[in-house]
C-alpha positions as CSV (number, residue, x, y, z in Angstrom):
1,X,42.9,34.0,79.1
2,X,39.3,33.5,79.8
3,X,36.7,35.8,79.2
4,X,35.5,36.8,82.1
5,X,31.4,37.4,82.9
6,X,30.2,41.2,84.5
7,X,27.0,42.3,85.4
8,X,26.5,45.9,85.6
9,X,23.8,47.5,88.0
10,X,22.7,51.1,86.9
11,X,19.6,53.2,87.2
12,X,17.7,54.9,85.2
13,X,19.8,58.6,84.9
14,X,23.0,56.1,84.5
15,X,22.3,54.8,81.2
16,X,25.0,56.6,79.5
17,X,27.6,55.9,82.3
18,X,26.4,52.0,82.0
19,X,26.9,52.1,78.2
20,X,30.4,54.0,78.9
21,X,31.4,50.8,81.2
22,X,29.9,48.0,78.8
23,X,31.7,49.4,75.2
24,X,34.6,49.5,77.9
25,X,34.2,46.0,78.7
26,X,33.2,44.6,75.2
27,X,36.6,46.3,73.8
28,X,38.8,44.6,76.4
29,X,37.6,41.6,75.5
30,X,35.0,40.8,78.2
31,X,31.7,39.0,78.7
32,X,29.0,41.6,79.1
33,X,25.6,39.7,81.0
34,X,23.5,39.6,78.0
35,X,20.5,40.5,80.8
36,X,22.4,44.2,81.5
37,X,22.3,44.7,77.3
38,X,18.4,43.8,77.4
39,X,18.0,45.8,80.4
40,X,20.1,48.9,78.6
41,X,17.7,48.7,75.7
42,X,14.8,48.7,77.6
43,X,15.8,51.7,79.1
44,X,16.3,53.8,76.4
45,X,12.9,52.7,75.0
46,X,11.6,54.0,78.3
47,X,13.5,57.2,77.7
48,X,12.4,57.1,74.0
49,X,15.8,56.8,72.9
50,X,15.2,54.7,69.7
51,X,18.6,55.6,68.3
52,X,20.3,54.4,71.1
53,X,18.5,51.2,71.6
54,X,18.8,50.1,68.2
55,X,22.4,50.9,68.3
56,X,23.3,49.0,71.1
57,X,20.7,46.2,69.8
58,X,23.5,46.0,66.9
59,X,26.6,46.1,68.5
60,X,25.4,43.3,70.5
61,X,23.1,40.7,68.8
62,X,25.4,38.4,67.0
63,X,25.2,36.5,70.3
64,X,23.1,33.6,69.7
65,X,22.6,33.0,73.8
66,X,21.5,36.5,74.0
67,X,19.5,36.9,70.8
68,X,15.6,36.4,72.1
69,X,16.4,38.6,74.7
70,X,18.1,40.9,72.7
71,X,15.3,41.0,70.1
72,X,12.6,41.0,72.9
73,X,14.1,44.1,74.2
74,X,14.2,45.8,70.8
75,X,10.6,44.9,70.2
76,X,9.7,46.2,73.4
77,X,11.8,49.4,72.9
78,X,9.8,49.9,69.5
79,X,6.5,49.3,71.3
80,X,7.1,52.1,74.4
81,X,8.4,54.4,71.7
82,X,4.8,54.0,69.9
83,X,6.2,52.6,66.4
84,X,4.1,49.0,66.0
85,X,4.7,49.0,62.5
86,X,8.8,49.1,63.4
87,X,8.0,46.4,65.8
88,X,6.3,44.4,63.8
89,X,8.9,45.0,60.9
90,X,12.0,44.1,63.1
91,X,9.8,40.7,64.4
92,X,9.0,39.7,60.7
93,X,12.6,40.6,59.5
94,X,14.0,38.1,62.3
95,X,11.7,35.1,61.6
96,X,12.8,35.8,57.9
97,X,16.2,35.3,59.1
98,X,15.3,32.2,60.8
99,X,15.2,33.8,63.8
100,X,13.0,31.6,66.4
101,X,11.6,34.4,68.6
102,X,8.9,33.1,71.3
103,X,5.7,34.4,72.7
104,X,7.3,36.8,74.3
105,X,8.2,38.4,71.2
106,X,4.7,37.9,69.5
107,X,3.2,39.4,72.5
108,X,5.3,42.5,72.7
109,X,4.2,43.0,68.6
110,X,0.6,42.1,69.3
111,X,0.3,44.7,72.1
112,X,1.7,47.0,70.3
113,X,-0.4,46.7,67.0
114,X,-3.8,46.8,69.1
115,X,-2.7,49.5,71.7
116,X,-1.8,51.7,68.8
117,X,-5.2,50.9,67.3
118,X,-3.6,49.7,64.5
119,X,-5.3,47.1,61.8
120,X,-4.1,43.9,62.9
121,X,-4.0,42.6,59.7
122,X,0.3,41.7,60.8
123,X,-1.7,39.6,63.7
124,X,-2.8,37.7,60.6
125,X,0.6,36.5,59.8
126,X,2.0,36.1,63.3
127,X,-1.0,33.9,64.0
128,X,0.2,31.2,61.4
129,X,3.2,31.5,62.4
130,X,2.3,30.1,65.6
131,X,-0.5,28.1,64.1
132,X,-3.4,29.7,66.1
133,X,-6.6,28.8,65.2
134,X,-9.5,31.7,64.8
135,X,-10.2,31.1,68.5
136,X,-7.2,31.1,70.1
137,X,-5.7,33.8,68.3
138,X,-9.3,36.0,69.6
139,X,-8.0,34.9,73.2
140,X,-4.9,36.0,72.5
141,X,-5.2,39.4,72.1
């Protein structure tokens, strides 16, 4: 039998209900929309839910189409939550892992180092990564 694909719409005072419905769906075998797992971890960022986000973040990113979205969101939950240095941790554990996150990702961390006031000394690193030179990594942030 095919797996089928759902997209769940919730709001923002449903997240537990929409959590409820997707373990529901992942157990019975179905495709969850990678796009409502990212949006679920967002939200409980937004709520400052960290433990929630990172669990869900687990229980769902062994899927490689959903992965840069997944860690995106998890960077991003990090950030709202003020933890840069988690953020930043998570984005170099990933690229360890030869993970290839995109600007997105670097631009979540980089925000998040400088809007915490924290030493960007991680920019550092995530500028060679992406092989910016002294200019273009001043534009950047």
């Amino acid at each position: 039998m095919p797996l089928k694909k759902f997209d769940i719409n919730f709001h923002a005072g449903d997240a537990f209900k929409a959590e409820t419905h997707i373990n529901q769906l992942a157990k019975l075998g179905c495709r969850v929309d990678d796009a409502t797992v990212a949006s679920l971890i967002s939200l409980y960022g937004k709520k400052r839910k960290l433990t929630k986000a990172l669990e869900i973040f687990t229980a769902f990113a062994d899927s490689p189409s959903a992965k840069k979205l997944l860690c995106n969101s998890m960077l991003d939950a990090y950030a709202k939550c003020g933890k840069p240095q988690e953020a930043y941790a998570l984005y170099k554990q990933l690229t360890e892992e030869g993970h290839d996150l995109d600007a997105v990702a670097i631009s979540i961390v980089v925000n998040a180092l400088t809007n915490s006031g924290t030493n960007l000394e991680g920019f550092v690193s995530l500028a060679k990564d992406y092989r910016l030179s002294d200019d273009r990594a001043t534009e950047f942030i």
